[in-house]
N, C-alpha and C positions, 0 to 999 in steps of 0.2 A: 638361535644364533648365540654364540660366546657376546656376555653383557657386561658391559665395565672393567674388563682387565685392564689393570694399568701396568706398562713397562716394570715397573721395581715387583710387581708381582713377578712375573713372567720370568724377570731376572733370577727369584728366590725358588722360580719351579726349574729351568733349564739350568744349561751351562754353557755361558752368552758374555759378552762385554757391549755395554750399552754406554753411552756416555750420560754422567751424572743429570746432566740438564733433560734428557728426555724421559727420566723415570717418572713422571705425572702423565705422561700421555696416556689416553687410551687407547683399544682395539677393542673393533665390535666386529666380530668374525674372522678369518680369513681364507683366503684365496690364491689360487696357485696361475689362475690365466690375468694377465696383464690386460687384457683384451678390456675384460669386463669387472673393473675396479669400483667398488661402493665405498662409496666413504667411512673414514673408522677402519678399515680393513686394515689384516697383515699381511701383505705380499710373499709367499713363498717361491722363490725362485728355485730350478734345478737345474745343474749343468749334465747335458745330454749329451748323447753322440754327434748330433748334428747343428743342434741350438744349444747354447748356454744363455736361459734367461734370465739371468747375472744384469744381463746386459736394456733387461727392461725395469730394472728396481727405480732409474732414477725418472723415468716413464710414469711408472706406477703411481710416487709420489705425487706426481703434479699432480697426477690426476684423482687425488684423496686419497687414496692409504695413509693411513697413520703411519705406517713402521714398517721396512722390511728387515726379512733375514738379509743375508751377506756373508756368503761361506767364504772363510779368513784365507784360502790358498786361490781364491780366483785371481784372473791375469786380468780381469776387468777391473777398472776403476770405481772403488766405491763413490755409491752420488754424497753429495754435498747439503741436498734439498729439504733434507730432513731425517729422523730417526734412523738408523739403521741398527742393524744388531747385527754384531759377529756371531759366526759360531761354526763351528770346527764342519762340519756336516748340515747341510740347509734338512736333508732328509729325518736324518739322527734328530737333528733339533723338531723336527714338525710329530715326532714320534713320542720324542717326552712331554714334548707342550700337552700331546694331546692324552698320555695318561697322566698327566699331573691336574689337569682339567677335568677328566674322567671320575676321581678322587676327589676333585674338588665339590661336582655335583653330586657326587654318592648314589647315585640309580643302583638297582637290582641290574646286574649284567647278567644277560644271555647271550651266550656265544652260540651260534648254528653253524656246522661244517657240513659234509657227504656230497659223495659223488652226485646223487640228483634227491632232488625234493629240497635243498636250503630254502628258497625262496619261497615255496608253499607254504615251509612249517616257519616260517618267521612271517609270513601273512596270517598263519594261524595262530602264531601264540601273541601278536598285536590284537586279533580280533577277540582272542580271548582273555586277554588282559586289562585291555582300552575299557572296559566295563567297569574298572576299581581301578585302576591307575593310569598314571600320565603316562602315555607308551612314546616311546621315538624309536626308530628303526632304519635298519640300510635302507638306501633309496636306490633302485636300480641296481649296477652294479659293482657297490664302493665297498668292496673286501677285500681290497691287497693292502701292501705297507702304504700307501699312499693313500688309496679310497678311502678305508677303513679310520685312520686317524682325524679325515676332514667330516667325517658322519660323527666322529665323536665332538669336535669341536663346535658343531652345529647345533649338540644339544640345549636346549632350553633350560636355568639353571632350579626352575621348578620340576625336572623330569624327576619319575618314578622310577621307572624301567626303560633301559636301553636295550635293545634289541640288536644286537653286530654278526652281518653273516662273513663267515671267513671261508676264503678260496684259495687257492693253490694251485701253481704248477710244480713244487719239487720239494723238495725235503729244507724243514726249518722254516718255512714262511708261516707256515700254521702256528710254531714254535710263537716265534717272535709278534705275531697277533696277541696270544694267548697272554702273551705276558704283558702287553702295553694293555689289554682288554682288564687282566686279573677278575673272570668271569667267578659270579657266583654257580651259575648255571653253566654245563657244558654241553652240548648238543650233537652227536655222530650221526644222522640220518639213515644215512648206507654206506656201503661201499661198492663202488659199481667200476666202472674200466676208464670212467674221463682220466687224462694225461697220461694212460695207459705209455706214450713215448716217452715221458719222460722219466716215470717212475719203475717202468719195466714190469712189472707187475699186480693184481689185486694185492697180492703180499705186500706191495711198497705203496700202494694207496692207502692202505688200512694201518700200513707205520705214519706214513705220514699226518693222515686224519687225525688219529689218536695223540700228535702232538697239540690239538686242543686241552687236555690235562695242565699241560704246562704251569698254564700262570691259576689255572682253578684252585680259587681259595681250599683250605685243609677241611674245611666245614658245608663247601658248595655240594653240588647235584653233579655227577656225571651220568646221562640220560643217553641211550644208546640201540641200536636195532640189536637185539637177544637174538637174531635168528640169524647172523651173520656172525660163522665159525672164525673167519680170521680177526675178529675182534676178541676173541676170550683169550688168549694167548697174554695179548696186554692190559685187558682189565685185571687179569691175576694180578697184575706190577704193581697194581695200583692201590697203595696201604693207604691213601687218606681220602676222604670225601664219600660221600654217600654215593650207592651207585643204583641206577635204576634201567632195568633191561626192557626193550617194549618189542613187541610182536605175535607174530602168530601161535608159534608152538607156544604148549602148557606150561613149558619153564620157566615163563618168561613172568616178570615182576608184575607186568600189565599184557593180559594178554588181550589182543583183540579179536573179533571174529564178526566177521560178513551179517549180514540178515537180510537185508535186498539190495539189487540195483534196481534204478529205475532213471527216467531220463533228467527226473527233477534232481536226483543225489543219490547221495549211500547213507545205509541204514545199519550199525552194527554194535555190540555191543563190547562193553571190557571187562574182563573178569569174568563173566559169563552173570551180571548184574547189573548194571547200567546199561542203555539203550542211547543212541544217540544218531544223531541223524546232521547232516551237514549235507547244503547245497551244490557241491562238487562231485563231477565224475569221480571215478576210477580209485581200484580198490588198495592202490597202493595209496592214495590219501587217509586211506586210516588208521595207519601206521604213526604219518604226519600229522593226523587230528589229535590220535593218541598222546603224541609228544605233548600239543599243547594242552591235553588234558589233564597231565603231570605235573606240568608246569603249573596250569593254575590252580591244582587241587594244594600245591606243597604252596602256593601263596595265599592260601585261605580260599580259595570263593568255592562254592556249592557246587554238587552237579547241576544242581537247575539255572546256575546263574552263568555255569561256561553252556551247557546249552540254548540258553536264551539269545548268549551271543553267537555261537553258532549259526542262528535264525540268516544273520548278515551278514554273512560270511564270503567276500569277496577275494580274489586271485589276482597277482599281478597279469597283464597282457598277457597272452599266448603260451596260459598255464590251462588247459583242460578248457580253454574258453569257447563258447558255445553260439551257435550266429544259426540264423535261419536263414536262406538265400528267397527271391521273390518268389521262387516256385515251390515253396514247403519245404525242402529238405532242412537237415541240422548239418553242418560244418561243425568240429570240432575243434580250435587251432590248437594244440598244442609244439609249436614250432618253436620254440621258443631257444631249445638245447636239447639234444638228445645223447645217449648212449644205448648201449646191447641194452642193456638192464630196463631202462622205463619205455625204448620201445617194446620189450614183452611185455612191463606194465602198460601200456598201450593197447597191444595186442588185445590183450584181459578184456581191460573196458570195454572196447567194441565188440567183444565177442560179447558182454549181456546186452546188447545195445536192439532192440526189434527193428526191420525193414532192412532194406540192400544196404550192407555194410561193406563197403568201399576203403582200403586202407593204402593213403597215400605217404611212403617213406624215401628219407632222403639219406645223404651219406651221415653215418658218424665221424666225426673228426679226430683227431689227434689219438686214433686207436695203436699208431707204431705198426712193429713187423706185424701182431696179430691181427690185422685190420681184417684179412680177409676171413680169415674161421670166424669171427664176432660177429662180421656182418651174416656170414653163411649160417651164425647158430639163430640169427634172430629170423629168416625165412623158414630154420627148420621145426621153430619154435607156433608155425601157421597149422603145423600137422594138426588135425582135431579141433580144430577152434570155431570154425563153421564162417568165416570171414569170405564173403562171396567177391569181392575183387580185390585185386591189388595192382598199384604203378607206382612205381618206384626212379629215380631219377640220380642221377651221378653215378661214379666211377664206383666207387665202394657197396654201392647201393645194389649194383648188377649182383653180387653174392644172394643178395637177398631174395632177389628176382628168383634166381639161378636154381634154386632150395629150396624155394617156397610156391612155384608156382602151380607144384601138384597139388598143393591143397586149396585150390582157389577155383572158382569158376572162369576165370580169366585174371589173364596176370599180362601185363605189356611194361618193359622198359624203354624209360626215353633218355635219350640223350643231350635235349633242349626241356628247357624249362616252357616254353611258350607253347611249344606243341603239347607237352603235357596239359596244359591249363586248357587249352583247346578239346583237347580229347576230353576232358572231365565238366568242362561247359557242356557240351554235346549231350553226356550223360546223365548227369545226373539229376532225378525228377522227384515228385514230392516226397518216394518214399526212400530216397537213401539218407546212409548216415555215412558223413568222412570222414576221418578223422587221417589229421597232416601231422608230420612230426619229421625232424631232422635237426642236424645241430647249426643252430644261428645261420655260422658261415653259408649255409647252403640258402637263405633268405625262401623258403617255401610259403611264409605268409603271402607271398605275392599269388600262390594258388589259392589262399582261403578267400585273400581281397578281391580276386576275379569272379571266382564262385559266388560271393556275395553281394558283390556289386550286380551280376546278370540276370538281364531281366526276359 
């Protein structure tokens, strides 16, 4: 939590009118819902479409906040009850506070972007960092203009390394992260199809991704998937900072490669010298492990000391996560978000996966006019994979059904989520493996928690 900021700081970091008599107060964090005010707090209000919480600043006060903002064109009355700060933009202002704050703790920034894995590889380079330094990182999921800048004000002012994952619906929002961030480290995961509506294109995913460079120091790390052709276009642009390419093919600065699946993790090595092993399904994690092993080889620590932490190496929620139901089977949730792209990485994983391999998918979201060929490439993507069922569920999902269902011993689309979960009660016995995936909005963990719960 932000410790001891007093007003006349705050004043010398933004562009604010505060009145003389409140430059001694402090603020120890702040907060954007009036709801749930701690004392010491800075109430940030935003006028919205429907609510302007302008109108809860003098709320806030009573109820302990130190200090609120008070954007100078509101039609609300500013309160009377205590501190208030003007400032042209409540947003604009919660934005410099929080890289003037950023600057003022000095942590190692790592910025993570890509269409899928951000969240993996910022649990991996915590868990590989957290061994030699003070790690803080996105919590859930605070990577827009607004998440984003309350994770940095929450740091701790002993932090080492910040960890900041940055997301996107359109062009310049990575931009303007990048810059409030001023990362030493830059991060592109992949580039896959998420916002595919709004961006029109991988082409316009992978311009907008690659506005992480932005605010990246002249002397930082740009760290990037090598094996993704629409990113080399703009890493050519790119005259300052070290650059590090990671993947498969031989080109690549770190390349990685396979050496076993197995139910406990993946086994693989880098460079065709290091060996390393990590607790986590699926082979598109060692891409993401890779990242974090870049990461901590340029911050000093050993191979043995990032495999050690390796050993403990855990996943947010409904990343590759693993459940056994009463009757022996493994459940795999991955539901957490999907696209084309990580359900074939999906696909992958259950194909090394031993006994009735069951693969239950749901719609991808905000895929635009392409929805239907995406969804149609990922059942045609089943061809040769040895995956003995599949059920599939929503409107978009029917493609996959539609595609896929010749390579499968049995393939059933439903239209109900409840009769789905029924049907896969019924079947599934000690020796399957499911693995769920679909993006958030489609809520599919309700099949993994049925599954698991049933006795």
């Amino acid at each position: 939590m932000m410790i001891n900021i007093t007003l006349k700081q705050l004043a010398e970091w933004i562009d604010c009118d505060i009145d003389a008599q409140h430059l001694d107060v402090e603020i120890k964090g702040v907060t954007i819902d009036s709801r749930h005010i701690q004392k010491g707090q800075l109430f940030i209000p935003f006028k919205g479409e429907n609510v302007d919480g302008h109108q809860y600043c003098e709320q806030a006060l009573r109820d302990g906040a130190s200090a609120t903002f008070f954007q100078k064109d509101s039609s609300i009355t500013a309160p009377t009850n205590g501190p208030v700060i003007f400032v042209e933009n409540t947003l604009t202002a919660l934005q410099q506070l929080a890289k003037a704050y950023l600057q003022h703790v000095a942590p190692t920034v790592i910025a993570v972007t890509g269409s899928n894995g951000k969240t993996t590889t910022k649990d991996m380079l915590e868990n590989v960092l957290s061994g030699k330094f003070h790690v803080q990182k996105t919590q859930g999921n605070y990577n827009n203009e607004i998440g984003m800048p309350l994770t940095i004000l929450q740091l701790n002012e002993d932090t080492e390394v910040s960890i900041l994952e940055m997301g996107m619906s359109g062009f310049h929002e990575i931009e303007l992260l990048s810059n409030i961030a001023q990362p030493d480290f830059a991060v592109i995961t992949n580039i896959g199809e998420s916002h595919m509506q709004d961006l029109g294109s991988r082409e316009g995913i992978a311009k907008a991704k690659f506005e992480i460079v932005s605010g990246l120091k002249s002397e930082g790390y740009f760290i990037y998937d090598g094996d993704e052709p629409l990113l080399h276009p703009h890493v050519e642009t790119l005259t300052t900072a070290h650059q590090v390419s990671v993947g498969l093919s031989a080109n690549n600065d770190m390349q990685c490669q396979m050496v076993s699946h197995l139910e406990e993790g993946i086994t693989f090595t880098v460079n065709h010298d290091v060996t390393y092993r990590i607790p986590i399904l699926g082979e598109h994690n060692m891409r993401n492990a890779t990242i974090a092993i870049t990461v901590g080889r340029i911050m000093g620590l050993t191979d043995e000391q990032i495999q050690q932490q390796f050993t403990s190496l855990k996943l947010t929620d409904m990343r590759m996560q693993k459940f056994m139901t009463p009757n022996g089977a493994m459940v795999i949730n991955d539901a957490y978000n999907a696209s084309p792209t990580s359900m074939k990485a999906a696909i992958d994983t259950l194909s090394h996966m031993k006994g009735d391999t069951i693969l239950v998918l749901g719609d991808v979201l905000e895929l635009g006019e392409q929805s239907l060929q995406l969804h149609a490439s990922v059942g045609k993507y089943l061809e040769n994979k040895g995956i003995d069922q599949l059920y599939t569920f929503g409107e978009g999902a029917m493609a996959i059904h539609e595609n896929g269902k010749g390579y499968v011993n049995e393939a059933i689309h439903f239209d109900q989520k409840d009769k789905l979960i029924r049907y896969l009660t019924s079947i599934v016995e000690q020796n399957s493996v499911v693995l769920v995936k679909a993006s958030r909005g489609m809520h599919l963990e309700e099949v993994v928690e049925a599954l698991v719960q049933t006795k």
